[in-house]
Biopython code that builds the backbone (N, CA, C, O; Angstrom):
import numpy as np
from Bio.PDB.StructureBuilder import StructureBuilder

atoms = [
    (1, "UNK", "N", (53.619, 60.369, -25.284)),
    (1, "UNK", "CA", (54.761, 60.464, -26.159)),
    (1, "UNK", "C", (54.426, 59.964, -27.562)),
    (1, "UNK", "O", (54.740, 60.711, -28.488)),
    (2, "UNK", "N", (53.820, 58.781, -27.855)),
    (2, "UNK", "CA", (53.357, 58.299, -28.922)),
    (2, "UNK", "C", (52.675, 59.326, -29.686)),
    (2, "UNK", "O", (53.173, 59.876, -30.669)),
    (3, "UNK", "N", (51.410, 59.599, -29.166)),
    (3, "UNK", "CA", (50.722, 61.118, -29.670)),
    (3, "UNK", "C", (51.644, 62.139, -30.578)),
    (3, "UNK", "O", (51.519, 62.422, -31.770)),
    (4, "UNK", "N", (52.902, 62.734, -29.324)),
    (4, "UNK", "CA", (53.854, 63.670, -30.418)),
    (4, "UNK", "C", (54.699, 63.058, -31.387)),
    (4, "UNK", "O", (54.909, 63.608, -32.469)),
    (5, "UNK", "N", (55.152, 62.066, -31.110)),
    (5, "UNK", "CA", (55.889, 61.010, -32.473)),
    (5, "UNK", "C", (55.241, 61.174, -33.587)),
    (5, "UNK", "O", (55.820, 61.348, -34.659)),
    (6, "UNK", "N", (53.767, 61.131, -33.432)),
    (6, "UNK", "CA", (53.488, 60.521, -34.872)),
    (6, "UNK", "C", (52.586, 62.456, -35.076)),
    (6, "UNK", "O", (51.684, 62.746, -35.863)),
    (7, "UNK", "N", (52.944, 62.936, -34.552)),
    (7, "UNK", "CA", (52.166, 64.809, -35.114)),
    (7, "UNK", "C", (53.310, 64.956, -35.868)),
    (7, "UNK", "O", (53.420, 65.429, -36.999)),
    (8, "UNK", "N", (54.466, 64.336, -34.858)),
    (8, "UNK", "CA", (56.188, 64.793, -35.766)),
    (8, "UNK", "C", (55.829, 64.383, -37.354)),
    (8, "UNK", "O", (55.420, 65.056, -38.300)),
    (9, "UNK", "N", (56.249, 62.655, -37.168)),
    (9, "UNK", "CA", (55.465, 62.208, -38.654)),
    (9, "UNK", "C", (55.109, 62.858, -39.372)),
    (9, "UNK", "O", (55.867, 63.379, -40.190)),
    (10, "UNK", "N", (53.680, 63.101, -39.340)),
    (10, "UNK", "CA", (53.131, 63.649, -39.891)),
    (10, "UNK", "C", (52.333, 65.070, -40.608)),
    (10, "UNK", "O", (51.824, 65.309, -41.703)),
    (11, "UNK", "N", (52.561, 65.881, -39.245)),
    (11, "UNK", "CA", (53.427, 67.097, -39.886)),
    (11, "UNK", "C", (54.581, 67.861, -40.223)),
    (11, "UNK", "O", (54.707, 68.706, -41.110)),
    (12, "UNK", "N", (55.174, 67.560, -39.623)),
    (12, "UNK", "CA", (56.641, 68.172, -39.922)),
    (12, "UNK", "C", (57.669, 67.166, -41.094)),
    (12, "UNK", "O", (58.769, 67.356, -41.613)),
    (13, "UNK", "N", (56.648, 66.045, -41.162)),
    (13, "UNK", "CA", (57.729, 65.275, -42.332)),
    (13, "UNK", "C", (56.487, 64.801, -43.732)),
    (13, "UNK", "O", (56.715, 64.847, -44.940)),
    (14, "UNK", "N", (55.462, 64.458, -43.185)),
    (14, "UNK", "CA", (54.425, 64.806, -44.014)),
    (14, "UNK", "C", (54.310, 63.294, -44.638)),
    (14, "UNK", "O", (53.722, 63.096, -45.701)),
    (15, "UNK", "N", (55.004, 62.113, -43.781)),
    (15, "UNK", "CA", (54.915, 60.823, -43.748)),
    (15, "UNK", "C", (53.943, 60.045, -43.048)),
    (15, "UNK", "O", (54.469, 59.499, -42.077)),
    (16, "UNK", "N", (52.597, 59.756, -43.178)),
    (16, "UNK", "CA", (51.645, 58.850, -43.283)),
    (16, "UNK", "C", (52.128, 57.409, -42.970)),
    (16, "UNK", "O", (51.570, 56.673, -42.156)),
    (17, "UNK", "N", (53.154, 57.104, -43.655)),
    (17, "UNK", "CA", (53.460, 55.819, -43.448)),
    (17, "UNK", "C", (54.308, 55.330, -42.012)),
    (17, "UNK", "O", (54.006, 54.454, -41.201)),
    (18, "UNK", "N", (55.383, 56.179, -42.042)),
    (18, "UNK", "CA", (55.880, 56.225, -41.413)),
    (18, "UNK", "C", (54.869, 56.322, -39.902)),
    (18, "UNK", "O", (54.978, 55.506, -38.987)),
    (19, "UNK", "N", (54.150, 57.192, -39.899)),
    (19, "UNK", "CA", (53.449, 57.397, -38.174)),
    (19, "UNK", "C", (52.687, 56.093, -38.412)),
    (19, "UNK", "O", (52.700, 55.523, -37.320)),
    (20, "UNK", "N", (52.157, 55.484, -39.125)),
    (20, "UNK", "CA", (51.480, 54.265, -38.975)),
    (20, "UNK", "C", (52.266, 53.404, -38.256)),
    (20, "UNK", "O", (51.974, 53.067, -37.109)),
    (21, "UNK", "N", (53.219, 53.031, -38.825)),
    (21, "UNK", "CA", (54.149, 52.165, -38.693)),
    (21, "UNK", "C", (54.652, 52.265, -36.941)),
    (21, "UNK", "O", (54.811, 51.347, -36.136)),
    (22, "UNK", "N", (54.814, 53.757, -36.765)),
    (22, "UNK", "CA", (55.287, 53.839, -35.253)),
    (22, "UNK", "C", (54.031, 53.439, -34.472)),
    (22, "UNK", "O", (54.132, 52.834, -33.405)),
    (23, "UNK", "N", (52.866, 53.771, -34.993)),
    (23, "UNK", "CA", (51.563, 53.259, -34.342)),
    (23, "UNK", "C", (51.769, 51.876, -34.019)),
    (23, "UNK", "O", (51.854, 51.522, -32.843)),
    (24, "UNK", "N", (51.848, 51.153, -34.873)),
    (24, "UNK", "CA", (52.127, 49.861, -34.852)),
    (24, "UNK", "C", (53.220, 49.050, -34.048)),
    (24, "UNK", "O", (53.172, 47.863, -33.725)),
    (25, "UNK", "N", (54.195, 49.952, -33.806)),
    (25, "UNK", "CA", (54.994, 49.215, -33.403)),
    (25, "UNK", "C", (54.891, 49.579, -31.741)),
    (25, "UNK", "O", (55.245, 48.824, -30.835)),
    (26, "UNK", "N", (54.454, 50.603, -31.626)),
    (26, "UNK", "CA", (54.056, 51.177, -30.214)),
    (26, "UNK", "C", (53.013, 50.795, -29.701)),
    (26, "UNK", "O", (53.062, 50.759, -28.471)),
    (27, "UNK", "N", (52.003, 50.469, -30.189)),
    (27, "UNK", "CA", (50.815, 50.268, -29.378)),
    (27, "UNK", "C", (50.876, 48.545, -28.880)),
    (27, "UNK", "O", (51.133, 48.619, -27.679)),
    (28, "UNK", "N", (50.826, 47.908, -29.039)),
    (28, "UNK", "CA", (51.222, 46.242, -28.083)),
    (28, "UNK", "C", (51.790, 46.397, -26.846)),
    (28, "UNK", "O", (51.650, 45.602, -25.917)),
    (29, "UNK", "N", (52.646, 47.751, -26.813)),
    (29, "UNK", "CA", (53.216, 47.723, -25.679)),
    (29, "UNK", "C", (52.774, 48.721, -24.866)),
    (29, "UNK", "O", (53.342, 48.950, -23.799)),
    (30, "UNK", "N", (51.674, 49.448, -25.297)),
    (30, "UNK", "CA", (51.221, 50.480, -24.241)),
    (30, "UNK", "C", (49.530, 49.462, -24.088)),
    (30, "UNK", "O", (48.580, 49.946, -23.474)),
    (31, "UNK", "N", (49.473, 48.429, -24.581)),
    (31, "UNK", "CA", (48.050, 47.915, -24.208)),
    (31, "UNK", "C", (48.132, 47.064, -22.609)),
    (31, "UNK", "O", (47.075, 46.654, -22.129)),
    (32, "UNK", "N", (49.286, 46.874, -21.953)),
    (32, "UNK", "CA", (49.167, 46.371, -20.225)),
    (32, "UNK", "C", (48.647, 47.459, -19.729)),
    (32, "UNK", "O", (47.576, 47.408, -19.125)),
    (33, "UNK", "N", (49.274, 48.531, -19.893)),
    (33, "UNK", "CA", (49.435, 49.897, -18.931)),
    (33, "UNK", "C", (47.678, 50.394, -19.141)),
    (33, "UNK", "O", (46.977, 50.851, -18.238)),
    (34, "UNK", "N", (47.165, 50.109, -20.841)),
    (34, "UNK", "CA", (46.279, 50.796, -20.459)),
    (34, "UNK", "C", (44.931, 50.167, -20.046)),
    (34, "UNK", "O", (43.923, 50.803, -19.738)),
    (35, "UNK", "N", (45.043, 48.993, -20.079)),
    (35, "UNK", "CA", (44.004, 47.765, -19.698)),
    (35, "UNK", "C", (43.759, 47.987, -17.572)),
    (35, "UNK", "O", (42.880, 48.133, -16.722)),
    (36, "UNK", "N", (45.467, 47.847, -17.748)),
    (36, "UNK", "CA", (45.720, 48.170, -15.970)),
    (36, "UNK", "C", (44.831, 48.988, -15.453)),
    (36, "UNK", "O", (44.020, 48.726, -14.564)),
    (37, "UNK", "N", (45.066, 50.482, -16.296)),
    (37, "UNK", "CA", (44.121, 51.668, -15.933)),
    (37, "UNK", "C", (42.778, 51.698, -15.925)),
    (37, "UNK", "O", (42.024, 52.136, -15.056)),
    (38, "UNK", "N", (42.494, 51.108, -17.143)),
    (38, "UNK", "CA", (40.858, 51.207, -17.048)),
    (38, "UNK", "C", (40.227, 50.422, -16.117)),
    (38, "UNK", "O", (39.114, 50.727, -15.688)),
    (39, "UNK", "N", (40.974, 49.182, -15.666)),
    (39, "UNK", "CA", (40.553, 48.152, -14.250)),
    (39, "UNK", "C", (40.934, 49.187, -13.074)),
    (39, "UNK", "O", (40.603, 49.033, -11.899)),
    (40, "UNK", "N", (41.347, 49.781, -13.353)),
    (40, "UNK", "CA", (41.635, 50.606, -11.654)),
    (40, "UNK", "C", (40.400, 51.547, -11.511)),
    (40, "UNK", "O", (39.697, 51.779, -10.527)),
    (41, "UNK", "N", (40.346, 52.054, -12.888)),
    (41, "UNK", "CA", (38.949, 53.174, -13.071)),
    (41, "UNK", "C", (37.605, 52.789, -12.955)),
    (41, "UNK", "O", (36.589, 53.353, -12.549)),
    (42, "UNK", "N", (37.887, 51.578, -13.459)),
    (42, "UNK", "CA", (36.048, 50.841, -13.546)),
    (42, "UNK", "C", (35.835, 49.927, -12.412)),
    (42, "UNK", "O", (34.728, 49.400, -12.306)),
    (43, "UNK", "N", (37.077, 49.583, -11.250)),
    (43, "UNK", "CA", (37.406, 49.000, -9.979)),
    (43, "UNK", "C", (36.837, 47.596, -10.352)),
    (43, "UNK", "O", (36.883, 46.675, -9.537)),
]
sb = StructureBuilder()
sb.init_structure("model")
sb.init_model(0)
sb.init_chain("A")
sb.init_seg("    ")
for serial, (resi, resn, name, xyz) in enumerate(atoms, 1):
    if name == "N":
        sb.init_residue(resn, " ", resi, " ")
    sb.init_atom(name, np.array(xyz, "f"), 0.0, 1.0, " ", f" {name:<3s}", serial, name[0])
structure = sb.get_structure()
């Protein structure tokens, strides 16, 4: 979902800042989920 948020951003509104910003505010909270995963992958 993050991914299409910030294509929105940034193409269809042509705001740079703005998708940063959602970067920012989104990613802290997708770093459990993806730490989780890579320990499940690398066992």
């Amino acid at each position: 979902m993050l991914g299409y948020e910030v294509d929105h951003y940034l193409d269809d509104h042509g705001d740079v800042e703005l998708a940063v910003e959602c970067i920012h505010e989104s990613l802290p909270g997708l770093l459990p989920t993806c730490r989780a995963t890579l320990a499940t992958i690398l066992g």
